[in-house]
C-alpha positions as a Python dict, from the first residue, in 0.01 Angstrom:
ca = {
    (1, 'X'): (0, 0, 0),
    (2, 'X'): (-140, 286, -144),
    (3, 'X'): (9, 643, -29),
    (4, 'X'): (-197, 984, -5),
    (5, 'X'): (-98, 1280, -253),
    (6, 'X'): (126, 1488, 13),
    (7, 'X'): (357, 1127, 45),
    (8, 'X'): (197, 955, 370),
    (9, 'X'): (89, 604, 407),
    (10, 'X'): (-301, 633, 516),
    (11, 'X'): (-355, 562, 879),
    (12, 'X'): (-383, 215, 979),
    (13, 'X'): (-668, 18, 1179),
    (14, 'X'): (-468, 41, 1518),
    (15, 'X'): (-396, 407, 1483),
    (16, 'X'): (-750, 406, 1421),
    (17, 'X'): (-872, 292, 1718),
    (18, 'X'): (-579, 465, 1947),
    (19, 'X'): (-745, 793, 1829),
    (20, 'X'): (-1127, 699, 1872),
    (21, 'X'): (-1000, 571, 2235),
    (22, 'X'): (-788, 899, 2317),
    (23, 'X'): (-1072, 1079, 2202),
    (24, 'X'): (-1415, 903, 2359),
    (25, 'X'): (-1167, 840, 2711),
    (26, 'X'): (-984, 1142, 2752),
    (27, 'X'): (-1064, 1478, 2470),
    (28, 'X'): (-1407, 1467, 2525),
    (29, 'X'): (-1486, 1408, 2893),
    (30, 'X'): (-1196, 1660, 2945),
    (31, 'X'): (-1426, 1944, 2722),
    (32, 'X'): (-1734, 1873, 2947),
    (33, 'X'): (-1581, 1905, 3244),
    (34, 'X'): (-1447, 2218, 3067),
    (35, 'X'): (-1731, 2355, 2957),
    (36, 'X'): (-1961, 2287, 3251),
    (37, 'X'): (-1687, 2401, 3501),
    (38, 'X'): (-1668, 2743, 3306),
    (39, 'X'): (-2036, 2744, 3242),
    (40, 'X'): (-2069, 2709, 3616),
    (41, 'X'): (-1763, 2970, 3657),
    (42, 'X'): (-1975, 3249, 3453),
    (43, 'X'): (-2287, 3198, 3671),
    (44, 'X'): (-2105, 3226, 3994),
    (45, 'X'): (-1941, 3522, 3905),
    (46, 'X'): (-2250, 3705, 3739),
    (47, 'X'): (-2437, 3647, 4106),
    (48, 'X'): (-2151, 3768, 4271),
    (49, 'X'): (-2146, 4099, 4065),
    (50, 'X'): (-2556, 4098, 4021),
    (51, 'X'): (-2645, 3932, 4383),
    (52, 'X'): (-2898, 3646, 4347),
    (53, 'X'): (-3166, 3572, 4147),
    (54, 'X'): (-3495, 3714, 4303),
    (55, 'X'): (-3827, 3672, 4234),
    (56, 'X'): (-4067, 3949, 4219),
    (57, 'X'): (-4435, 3884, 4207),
}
């Protein structure tokens, strides 16, 4: 096995896949709700300090 310059054994095939599955199953749906909950946050709290959008013709 070859080892990397700081000493460590590269990551194997079933680490591999453990992180690509932690990632695509958990990190990343975890940021969108994130992001679209805060998103969602920010506009509810802009028409609570601006009122409602309104239209004027």
């Amino acid at each position: 096995m070859r080892m990397r310059s700081d000493g460590s054994a590269p990551p194997t095939g079933k680490a591999e896949w453990l992180s690509f599955l932690v990632l695509t199953l958990i990190v990343l749906p975890a940021l969108a709700v994130i992001f679209v909950g805060g998103y969602g946050f920010v506009i509810w709290m802009s028409q609570i300090i601006n009122g409602p959008p309104v239209v004027k013709f």
